[in-house]
Phi, psi and omega in degrees: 000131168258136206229099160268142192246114165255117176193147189210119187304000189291299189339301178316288206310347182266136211284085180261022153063180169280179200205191167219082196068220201260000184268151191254335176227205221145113166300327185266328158121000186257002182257112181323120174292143147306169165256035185176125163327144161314274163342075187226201186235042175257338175283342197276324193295320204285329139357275192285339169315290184295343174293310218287338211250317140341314181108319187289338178287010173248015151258040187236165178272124175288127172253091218265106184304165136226185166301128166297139178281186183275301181321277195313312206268340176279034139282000196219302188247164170280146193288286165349290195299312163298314158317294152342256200323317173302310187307332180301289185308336177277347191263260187253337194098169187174168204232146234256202185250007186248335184085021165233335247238123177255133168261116163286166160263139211110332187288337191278317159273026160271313168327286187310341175270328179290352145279343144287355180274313167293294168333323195268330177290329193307312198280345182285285197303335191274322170308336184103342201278309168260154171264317212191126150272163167215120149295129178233079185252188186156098039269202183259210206217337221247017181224359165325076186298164146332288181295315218240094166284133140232187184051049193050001165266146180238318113283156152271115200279335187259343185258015188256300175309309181306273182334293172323316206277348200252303172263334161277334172220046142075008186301198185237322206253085203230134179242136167259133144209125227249095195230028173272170182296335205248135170293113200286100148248016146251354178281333184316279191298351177268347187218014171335313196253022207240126204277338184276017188210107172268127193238113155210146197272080179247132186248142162297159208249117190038055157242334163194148328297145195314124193056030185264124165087021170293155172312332190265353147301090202242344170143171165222150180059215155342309200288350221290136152076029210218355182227131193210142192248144158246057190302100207276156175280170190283149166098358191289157192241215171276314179324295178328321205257332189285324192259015120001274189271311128005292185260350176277260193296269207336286160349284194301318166315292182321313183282282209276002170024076158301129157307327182230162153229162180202146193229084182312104177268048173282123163300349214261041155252010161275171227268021143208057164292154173226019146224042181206204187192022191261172187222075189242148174221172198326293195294342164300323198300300201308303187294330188293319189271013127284334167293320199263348173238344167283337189270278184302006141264006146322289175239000145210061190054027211028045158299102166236131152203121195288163160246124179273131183252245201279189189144073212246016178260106174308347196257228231297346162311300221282305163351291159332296175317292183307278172342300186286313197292321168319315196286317195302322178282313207084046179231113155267129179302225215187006202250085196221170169026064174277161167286336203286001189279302172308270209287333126000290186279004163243044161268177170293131183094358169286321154320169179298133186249161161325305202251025171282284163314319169289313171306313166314319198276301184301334178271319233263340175277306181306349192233029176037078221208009213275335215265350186261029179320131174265179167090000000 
């Protein structure tokens, strides 16, 4: 398989300064500041840092982002909003609608390349150029309104693609799947009526945003059964997300015969994050991401291409990382029985739990899904 690799050290620079964990004030004046944002660049560096030192990273294709046009990201956001953010970034900075989310100064061309980064990957696998990419972009895109940065996003980058991938290169069919911990509602909201763009979420269940991502969001008008939430309960494991995607995701792919496929890629469902409360481990990552590329090379020759989003464990991310992208190559690497690879897939509970299994069987029934199961 040749596998393009999108990165640019511009990424590392955007400053999202201190903080307190991932809250940027308090108003009552009791929350202590950090020396650091949540939101930084050590996991994506540490990421690439562990590709480079593995060997895989010379067996990837170099991919060179560019800047997202304005015309490209207002397929998506409001022109005003975009403005905004540029005004922000040439001045002083300025901050999202969640009290977490920073515009730096400088972050409005960081931005545009991290959403250009993905478009360039979009554009390598449909070109022929890649069998399948990986973004390593930043910041991330999946919580992005129109109007609006949250969740540490400022554009949306993988519904910035979709859009691209739909109107600069004519698909008709294009599927997200999102396997960050926190639920993609702005990719969601980007395509709600839109029957030609399949969205789906498996999330930790109301951890962000808060009453965000239920099953019963499923799409509108046009758009109605075309959006699908896997809200999993905390604590779900590798059991949980293989038999997921297993009754799920695959299905649902399989019935919408995507041309593309695109993957809000977050890590930040291993099992030490420390803004999420799911327990996926290295090796979990690997099996979702072998289920998702044995299925799209099924129904679109594997055209795959991920984006990377959340991810706060300086340890277990690079891990993470690694694991999905090997699958992406077909390269296993020489990176084999570290404890953090090892003791993750060996907690309590990594299997399929009852009330795990149950929460499955209910979206895969609400999205009419019961009867196509695979396996």
């Amino acid at each position: 398989m040749q596998t393009g690799f999108v990165w640019h050290e511009r990424y590392m620079w955007h400053n999202t300064g201190r903080a307190s964990g991932p809250f940027l004030s308090d108003a009552s004046g009791w929350l202590e500041p950090d020396w650091r944002h949540t939101e930084n660049s050590d996991t994506k560096r540490r990421l690439r840092n562990l590709l480079d030192v593995s060997g895989l990273l010379d067996r990837l294709v170099r991919i060179d982002p560019r800047p997202a046009t304005v015309e490209e990201l207002c397929r998506f956001h409001a022109p005003e909003y975009v403005e905004r953010v540029r005004e922000l970034s040439a001045g002083a900075g300025g901050e999202g609608v969640d009290g977490t989310t920073v515009i730096g100064k400088g972050s409005y061309e960081v931005a545009l390349l991290a959403a250009g980064g993905v478009i360039a990957a979009v554009d390598a696998v449909l070109d022929g150029t890649v069998d399948n990419a990986y973004a390593l972009v930043r910041p991330a895109g999946h919580h992005a309104l129109a109007d609006a940065a949250m969740g540490f996003c400022l554009f949306g980058n993988v519904a910035v693609a979709a859009h691209h991938a739909r109107v600069a290169r004519g698909l008709e069919r294009v599927a997200v799947v999102d396997w960050d911990v926190h639920h993609g509602n702005g990719t969601q909201a980007a395509f709600y009526d839109d029957p030609s763009v399949l969205t789906i979420s498996l999330h930790q269940d109301n951890c962000f945003p808060p009453g965000s991502g239920l099953v019963e969001e499923t799409g509108a008008g046009a758009g109605e059964g075309f959006n699908i939430n896997v809200p999993l309960p905390p604590g779900s494991g590798d059991g949980a997300y293989e038999a997921a995607f297993e009754r799920i995701v695959v299905p649902a792919l399989e019935r919408f015969e995507p041309q593309l496929i695109l993957v809000a890629s977050g890590l930040d469902a291993s099992a030490m994050d420390p803004l999420g409360r799911m327990m996926l481990s290295p090796r979990g990552y690997g099996r979702i991401a072998e289920q998702l590329l044995d299925a799209a090379a099924r129904l679109c020759d594997g055209r795959v291409a991920m984006a990377h989003e959340g991810g706060y464990s300086a340890e277990l991310v690079p891990f993470c990382g690694l694991a999905v992208i090997e699958r992406m190559a077909g390269v296993e690497t020489k990176v084999r029985g570290t404890i953090l690879q090892e003791f993750p897939a060996g907690m309590g509970q990594q299997q399929l739990q009852p009330h795990e299994a149950a929460l499955i069987d209910r979206v895969a029934e609400a999205a009419g899904l019961a009867e196509r199961a695979v396996g």
